[in-house]
DRENPA-3360 file (N, C-alpha, C; in nm, 2 decimals, always signed):
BEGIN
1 = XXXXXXXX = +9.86/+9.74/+10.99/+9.85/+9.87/+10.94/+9.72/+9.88/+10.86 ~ +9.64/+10.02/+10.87/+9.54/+10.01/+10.81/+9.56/+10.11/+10.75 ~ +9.52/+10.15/+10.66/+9.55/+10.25/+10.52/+9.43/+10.32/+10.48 ~ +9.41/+10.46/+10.48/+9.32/+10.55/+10.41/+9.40/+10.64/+10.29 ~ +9.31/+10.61/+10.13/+9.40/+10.67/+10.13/+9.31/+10.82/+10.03 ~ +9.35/+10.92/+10.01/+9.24/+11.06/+9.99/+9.29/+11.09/+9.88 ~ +9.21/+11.12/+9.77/+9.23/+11.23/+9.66/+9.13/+11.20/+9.58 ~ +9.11/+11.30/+9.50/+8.99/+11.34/+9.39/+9.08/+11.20/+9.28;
9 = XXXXXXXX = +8.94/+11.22/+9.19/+8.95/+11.09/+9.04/+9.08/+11.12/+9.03 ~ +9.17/+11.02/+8.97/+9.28/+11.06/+8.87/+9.39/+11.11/+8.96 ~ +9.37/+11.11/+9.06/+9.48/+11.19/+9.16/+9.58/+11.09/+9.17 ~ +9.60/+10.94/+9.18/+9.72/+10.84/+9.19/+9.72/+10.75/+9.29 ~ +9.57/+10.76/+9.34/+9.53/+10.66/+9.47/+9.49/+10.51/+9.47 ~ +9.50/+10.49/+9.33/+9.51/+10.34/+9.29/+9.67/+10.33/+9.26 ~ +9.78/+10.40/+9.21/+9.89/+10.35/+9.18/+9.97/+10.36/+9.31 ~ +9.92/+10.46/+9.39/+10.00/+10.40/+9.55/+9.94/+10.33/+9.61;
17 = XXXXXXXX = +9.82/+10.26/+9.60/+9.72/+10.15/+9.66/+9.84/+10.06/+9.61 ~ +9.88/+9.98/+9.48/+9.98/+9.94/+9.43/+10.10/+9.85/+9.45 ~ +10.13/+10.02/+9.50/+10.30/+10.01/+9.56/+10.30/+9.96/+9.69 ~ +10.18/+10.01/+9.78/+10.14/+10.00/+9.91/+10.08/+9.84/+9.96 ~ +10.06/+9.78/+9.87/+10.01/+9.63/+9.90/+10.15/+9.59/+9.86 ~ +10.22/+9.61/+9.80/+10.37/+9.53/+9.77/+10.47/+9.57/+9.85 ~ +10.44/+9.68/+9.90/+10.57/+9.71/+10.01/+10.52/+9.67/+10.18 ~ +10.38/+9.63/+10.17/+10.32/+9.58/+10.29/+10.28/+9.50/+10.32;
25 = XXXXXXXX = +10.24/+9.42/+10.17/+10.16/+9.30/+10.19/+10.06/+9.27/+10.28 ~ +9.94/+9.40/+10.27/+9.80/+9.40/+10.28/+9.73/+9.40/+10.16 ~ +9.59/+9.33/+10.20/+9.52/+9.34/+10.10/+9.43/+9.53/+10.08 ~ +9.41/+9.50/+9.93/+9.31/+9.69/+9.96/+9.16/+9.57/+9.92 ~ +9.04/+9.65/+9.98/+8.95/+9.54/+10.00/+8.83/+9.67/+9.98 ~ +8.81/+9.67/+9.84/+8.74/+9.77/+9.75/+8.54/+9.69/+9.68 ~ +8.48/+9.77/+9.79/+8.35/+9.73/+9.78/+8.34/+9.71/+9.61 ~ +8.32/+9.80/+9.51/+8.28/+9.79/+9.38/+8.37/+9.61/+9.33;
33 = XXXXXXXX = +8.46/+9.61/+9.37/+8.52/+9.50/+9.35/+8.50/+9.34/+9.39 ~ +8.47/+9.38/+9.48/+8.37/+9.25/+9.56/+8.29/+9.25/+9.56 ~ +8.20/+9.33/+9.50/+8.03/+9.30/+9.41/+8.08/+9.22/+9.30 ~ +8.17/+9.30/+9.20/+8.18/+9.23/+9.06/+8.25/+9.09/+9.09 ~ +8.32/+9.07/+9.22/+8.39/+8.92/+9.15/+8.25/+8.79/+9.19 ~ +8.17/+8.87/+9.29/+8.04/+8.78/+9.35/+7.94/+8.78/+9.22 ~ +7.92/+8.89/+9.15/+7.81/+8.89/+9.02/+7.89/+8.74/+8.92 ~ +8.04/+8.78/+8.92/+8.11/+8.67/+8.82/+8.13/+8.54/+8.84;
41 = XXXXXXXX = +8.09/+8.50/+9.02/+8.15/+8.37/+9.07/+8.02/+8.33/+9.10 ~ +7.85/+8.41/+9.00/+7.81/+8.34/+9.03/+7.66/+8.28/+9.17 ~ +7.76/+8.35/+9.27/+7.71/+8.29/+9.41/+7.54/+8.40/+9.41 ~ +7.50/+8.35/+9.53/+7.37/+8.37/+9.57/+7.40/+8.52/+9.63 ~ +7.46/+8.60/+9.64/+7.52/+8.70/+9.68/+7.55/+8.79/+9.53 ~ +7.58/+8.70/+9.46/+7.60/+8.79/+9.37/+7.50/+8.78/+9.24 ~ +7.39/+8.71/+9.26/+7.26/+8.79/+9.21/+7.19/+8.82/+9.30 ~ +7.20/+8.84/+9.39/+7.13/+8.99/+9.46/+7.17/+9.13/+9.40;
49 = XXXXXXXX = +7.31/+9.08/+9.45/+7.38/+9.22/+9.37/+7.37/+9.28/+9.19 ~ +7.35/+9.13/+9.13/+7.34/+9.12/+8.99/+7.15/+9.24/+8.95 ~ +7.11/+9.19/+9.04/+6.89/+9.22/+9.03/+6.90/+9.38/+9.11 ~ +7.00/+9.41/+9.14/+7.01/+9.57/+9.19/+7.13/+9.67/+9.09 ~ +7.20/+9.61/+9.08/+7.28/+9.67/+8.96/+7.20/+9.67/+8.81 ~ +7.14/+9.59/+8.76/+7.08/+9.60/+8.66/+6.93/+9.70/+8.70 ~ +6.88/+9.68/+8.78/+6.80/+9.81/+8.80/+6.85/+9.96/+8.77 ~ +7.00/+9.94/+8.87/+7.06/+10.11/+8.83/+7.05/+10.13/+9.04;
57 = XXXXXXXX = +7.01/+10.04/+9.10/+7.01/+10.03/+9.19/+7.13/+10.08/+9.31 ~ +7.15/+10.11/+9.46/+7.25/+10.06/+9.46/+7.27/+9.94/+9.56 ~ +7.33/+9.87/+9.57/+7.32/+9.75/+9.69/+7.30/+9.81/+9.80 ~ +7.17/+9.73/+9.85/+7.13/+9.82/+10.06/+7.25/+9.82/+10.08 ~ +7.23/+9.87/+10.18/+7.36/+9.95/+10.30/+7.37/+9.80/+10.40 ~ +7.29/+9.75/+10.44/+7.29/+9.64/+10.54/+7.38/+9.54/+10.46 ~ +7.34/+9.48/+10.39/+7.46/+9.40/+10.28/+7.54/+9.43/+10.24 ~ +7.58/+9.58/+10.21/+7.72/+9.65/+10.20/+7.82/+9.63/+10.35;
65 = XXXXXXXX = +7.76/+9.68/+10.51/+7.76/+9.67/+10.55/+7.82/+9.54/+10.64 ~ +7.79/+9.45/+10.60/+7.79/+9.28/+10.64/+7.91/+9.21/+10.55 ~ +7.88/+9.28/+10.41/+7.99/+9.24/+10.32/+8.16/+9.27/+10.39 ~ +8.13/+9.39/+10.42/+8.27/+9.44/+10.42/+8.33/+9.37/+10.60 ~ +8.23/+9.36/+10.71/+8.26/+9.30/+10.80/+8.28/+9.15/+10.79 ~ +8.21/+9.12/+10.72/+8.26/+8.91/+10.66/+8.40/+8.94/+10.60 ~ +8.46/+9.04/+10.48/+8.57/+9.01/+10.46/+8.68/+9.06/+10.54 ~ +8.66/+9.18/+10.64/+8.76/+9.24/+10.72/+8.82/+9.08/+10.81;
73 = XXXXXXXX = +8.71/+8.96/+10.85/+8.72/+8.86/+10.95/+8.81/+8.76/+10.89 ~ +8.86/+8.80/+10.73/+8.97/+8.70/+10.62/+9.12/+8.72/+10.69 ~ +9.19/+8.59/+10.73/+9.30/+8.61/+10.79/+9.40/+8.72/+10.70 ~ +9.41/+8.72/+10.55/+9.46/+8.83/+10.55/+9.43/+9.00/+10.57 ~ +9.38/+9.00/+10.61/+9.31/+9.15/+10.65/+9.38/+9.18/+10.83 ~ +9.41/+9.04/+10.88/+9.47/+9.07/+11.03/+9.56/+9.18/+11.09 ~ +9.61/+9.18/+10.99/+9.76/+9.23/+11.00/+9.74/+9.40/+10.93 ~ +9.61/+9.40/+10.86/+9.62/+9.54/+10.81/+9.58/+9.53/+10.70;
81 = XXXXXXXX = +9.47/+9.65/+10.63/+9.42/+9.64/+10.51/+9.40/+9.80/+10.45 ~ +9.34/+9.80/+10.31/+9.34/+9.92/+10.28/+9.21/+9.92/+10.22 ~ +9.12/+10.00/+10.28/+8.94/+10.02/+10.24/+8.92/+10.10/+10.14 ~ +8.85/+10.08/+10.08/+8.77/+10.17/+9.96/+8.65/+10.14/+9.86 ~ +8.56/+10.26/+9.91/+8.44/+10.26/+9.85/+8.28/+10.22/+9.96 ~ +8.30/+10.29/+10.10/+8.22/+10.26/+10.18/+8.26/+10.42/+10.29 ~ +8.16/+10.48/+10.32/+8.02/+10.42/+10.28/+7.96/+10.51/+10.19 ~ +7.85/+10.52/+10.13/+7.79/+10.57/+10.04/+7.67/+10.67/+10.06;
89 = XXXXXXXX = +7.60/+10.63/+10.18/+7.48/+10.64/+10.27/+7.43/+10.75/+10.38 ~ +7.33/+10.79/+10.36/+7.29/+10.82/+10.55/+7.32/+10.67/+10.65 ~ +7.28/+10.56/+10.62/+7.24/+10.46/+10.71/+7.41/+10.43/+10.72 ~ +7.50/+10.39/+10.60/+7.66/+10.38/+10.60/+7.72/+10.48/+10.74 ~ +7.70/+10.61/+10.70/+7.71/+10.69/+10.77/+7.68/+10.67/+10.89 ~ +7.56/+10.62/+10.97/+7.53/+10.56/+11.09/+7.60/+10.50/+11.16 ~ +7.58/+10.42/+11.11/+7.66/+10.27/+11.08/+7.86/+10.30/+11.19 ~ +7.90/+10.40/+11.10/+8.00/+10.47/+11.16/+8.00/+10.51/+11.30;
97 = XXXXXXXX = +7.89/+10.58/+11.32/+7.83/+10.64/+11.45/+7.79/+10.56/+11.58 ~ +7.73/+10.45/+11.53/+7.73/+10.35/+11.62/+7.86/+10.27/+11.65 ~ +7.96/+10.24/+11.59/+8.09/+10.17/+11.58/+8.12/+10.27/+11.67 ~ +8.11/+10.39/+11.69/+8.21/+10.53/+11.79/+8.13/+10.51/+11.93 ~ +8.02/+10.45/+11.94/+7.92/+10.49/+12.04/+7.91/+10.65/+12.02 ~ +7.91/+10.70/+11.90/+7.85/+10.82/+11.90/+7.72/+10.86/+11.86 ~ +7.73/+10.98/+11.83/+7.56/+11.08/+11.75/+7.60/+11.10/+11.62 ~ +7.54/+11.07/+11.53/+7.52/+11.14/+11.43/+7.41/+11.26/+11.42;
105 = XXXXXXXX = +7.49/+11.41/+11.38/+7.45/+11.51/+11.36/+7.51/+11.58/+11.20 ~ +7.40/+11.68/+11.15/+7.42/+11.76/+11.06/+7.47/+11.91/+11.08 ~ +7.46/+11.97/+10.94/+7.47/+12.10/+10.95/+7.32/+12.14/+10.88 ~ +7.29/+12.25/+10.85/+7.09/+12.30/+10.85/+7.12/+12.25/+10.71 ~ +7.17/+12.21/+10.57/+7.15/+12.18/+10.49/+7.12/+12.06/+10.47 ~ +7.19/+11.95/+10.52/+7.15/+11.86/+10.52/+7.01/+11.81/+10.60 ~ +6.98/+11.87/+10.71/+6.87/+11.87/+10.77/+6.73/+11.92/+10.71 ~ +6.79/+12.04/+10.62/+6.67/+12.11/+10.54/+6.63/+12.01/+10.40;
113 = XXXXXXXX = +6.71/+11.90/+10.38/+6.69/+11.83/+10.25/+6.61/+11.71/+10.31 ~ +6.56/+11.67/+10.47/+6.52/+11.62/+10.51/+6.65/+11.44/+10.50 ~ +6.72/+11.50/+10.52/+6.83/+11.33/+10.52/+6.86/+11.32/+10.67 ~ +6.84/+11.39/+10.76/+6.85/+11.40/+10.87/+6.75/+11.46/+10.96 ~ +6.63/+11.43/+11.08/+6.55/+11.50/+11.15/+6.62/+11.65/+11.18 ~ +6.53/+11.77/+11.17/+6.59/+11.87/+11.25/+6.63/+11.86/+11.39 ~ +6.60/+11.88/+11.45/+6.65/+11.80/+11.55/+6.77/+11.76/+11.58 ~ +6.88/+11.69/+11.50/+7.02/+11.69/+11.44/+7.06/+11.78/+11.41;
121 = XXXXXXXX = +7.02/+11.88/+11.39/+7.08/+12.04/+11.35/+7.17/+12.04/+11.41 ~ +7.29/+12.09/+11.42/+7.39/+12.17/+11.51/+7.41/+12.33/+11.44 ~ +7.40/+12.41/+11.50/+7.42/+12.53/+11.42/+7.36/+12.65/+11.54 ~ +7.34/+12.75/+11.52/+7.27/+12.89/+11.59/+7.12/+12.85/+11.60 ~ +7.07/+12.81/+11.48/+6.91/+12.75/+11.47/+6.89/+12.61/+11.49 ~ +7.00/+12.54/+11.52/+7.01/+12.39/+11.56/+7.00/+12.36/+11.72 ~ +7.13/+12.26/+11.75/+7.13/+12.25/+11.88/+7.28/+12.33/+11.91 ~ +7.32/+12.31/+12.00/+7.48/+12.36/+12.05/+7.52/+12.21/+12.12;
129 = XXXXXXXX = +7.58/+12.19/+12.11/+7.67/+12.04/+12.18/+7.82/+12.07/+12.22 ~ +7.89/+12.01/+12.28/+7.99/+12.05/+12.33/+8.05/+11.88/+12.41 ~ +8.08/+11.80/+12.30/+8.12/+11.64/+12.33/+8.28/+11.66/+12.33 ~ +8.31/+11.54/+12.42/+8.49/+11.55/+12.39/+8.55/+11.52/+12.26 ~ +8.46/+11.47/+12.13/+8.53/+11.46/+11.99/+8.40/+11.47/+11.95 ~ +8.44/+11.61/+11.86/+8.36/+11.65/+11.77/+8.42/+11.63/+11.60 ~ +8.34/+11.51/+11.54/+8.37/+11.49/+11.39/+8.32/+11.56/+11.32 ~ +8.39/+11.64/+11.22/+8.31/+11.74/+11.14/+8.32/+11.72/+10.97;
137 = XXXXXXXX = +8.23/+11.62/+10.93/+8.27/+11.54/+10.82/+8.18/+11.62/+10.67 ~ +8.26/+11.69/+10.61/+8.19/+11.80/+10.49/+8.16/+11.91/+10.58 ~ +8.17/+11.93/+10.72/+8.13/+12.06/+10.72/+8.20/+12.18/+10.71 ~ +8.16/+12.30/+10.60/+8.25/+12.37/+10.56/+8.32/+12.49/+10.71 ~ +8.24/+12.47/+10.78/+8.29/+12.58/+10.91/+8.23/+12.74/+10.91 ~ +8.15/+12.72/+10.86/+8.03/+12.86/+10.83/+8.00/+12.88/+11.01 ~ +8.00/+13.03/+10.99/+7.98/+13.07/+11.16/+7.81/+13.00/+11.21 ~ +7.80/+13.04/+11.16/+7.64/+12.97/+11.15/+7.61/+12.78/+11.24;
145 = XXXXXXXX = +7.72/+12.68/+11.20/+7.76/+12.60/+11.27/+7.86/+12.59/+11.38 ~ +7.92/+12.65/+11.37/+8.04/+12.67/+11.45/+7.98/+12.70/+11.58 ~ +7.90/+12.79/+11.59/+7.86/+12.84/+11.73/+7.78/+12.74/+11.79 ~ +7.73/+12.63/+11.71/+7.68/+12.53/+11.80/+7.78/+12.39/+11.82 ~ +7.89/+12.38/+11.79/+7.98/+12.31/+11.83/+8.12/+12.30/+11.87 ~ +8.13/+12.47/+11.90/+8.30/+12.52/+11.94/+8.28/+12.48/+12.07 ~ +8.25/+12.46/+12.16/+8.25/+12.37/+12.25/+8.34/+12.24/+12.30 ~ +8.35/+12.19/+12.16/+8.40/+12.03/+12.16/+8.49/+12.07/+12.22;
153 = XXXXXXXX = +8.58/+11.98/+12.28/+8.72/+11.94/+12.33/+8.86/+11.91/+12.24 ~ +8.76/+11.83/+12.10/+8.82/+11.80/+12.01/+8.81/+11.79/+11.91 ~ +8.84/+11.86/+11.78/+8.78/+11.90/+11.68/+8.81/+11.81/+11.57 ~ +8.76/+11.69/+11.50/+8.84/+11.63/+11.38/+8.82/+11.68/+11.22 ~ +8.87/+11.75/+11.16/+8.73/+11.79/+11.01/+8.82/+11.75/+10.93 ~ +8.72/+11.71/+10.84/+8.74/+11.63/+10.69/+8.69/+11.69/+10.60 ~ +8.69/+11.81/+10.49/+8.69/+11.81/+10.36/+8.76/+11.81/+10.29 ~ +8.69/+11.83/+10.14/+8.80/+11.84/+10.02/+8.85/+11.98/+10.01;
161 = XXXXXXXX = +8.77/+12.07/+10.07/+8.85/+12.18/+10.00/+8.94/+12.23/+10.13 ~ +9.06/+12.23/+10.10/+9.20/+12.24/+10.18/+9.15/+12.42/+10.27 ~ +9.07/+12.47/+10.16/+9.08/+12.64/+10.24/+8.94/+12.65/+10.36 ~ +8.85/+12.56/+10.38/+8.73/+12.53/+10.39/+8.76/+12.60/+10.58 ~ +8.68/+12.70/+10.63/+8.73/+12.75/+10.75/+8.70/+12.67/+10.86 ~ +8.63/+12.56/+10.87/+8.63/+12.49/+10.99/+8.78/+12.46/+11.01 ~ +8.91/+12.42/+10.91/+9.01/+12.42/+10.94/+9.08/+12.46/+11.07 ~ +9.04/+12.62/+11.03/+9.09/+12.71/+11.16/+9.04/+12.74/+11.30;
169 = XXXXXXXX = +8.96/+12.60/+11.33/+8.92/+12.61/+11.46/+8.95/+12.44/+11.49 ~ +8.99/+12.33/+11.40/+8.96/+12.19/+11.42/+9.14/+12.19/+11.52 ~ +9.15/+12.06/+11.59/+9.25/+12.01/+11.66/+9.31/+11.94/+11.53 ~ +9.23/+11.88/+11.45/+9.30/+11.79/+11.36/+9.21/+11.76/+11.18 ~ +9.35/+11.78/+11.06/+9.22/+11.85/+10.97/+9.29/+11.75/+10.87 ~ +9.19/+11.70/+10.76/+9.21/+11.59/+10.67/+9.12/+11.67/+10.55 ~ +9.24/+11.71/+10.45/+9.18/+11.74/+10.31/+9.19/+11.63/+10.24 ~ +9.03/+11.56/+10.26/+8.99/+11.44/+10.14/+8.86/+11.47/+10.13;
177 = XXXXXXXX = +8.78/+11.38/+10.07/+8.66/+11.34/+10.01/+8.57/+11.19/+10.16 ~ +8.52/+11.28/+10.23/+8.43/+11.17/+10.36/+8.40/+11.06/+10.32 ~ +8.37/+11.05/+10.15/+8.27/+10.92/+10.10/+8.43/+10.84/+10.09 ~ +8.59/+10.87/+10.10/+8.69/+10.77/+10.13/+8.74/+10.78/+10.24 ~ +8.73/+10.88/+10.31/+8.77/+10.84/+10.44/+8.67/+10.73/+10.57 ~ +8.59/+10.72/+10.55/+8.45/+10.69/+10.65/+8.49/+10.55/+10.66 ~ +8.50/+10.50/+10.54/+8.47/+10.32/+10.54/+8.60/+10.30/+10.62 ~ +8.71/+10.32/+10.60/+8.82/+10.28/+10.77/+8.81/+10.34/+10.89;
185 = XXXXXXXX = +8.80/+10.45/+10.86/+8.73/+10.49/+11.03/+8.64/+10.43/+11.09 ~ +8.48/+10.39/+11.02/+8.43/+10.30/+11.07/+8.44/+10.13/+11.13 ~ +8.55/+10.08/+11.02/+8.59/+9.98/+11.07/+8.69/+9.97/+11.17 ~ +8.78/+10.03/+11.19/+8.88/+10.07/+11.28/+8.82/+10.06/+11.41 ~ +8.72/+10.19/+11.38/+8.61/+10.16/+11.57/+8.54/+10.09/+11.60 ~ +8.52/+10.02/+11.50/+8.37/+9.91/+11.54/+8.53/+9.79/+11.58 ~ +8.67/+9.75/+11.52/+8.73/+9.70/+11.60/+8.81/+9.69/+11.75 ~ +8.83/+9.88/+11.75/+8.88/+9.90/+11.84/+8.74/+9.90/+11.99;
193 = XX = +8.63/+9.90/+11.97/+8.51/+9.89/+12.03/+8.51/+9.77/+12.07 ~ +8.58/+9.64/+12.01/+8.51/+9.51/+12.02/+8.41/+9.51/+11.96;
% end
């Protein structure tokens, strides 16, 4: 069993993390956590991490990245785990995309802040695509995108705000925060991929 679990600060997702390792007996396997016990034990790993945190830094994405696939490979993690705190990134975000053999694409905001080539657009002034699973991760569903990816076959969207109108066109809809959902989805398909 693998475990995602969603809500804003304070919402109770550490006290059913909790209950959920003791009624399952999986580990939850929490990037911020496995920085600090590598800064405290010490190791060569964890002054790297130590000379980027003291900057104000945040640890590359490729060592974040590596980190979390070295511990997913810990026999307890076999059987089922619970992720948190990945990914953080455009490159994290990739990272995901490639595990799907997919594309990573925007909506014109993200493109206009230059975090993504235009080119990646999807939108009326973007591209139009029309893939059998379209992931729509923060996008609020403004007609403006929509018309370049109602198309899909299969809609998945992920925000926080529960009223957000992509809702009412997705196959399948997850009111959380992307920066907690991503890090198991990504590992899930980079396993289910081989």
């Amino acid at each position: 069993m693998n475990l995602i679990l969603f809500g804003a600060p304070g919402a109770g997702k550490g006290t059913q993390r909790g209950s959920l390792i003791d009624t399952y007996q999986i580990p939850a396997i929490a990037t911020g956590d496995m920085l600090r016990a590598q800064r405290r034990a010490g190791t060569a790993l964890g002054d790297q991490v130590k000379s980027y945190m003291d900057r104000g830094e945040l640890v590359p994405d490729a060592l974040m990245i590596d980190m979390i696939k070295e511990r997913l490979q810990e026999p307890d993690a076999r059987t089922g785990f619970i992720l948190d705190g990945f990914p953080r990134t455009v490159a994290q975000a990739e990272a995901l995309a490639k595990a799907m053999g997919a594309e990573l694409a925007a909506s014109r905001p993200i493109c206009d802040e230059g975090w993504l080539p235009m080119e990646r657009q999807i939108g009326s002034s973007g591209q139009t695509v029309a893939p059998k699973l379209y992931l729509a991760l923060g996008i609020s569903g403004a007609i403006q995108h929509v018309v370049g990816m109602k198309g899909a076959r299969t809609i998945v969207a992920v925000n926080k705000d529960q009223n957000a109108p992509i809702f009412e066109i997705a196959d399948y809809g997850i009111v959380a925060d992307i920066f907690e959902i991503m890090p198991a989805l990504t590992e899930e398909l980079q396993k289910a991929r081989g």
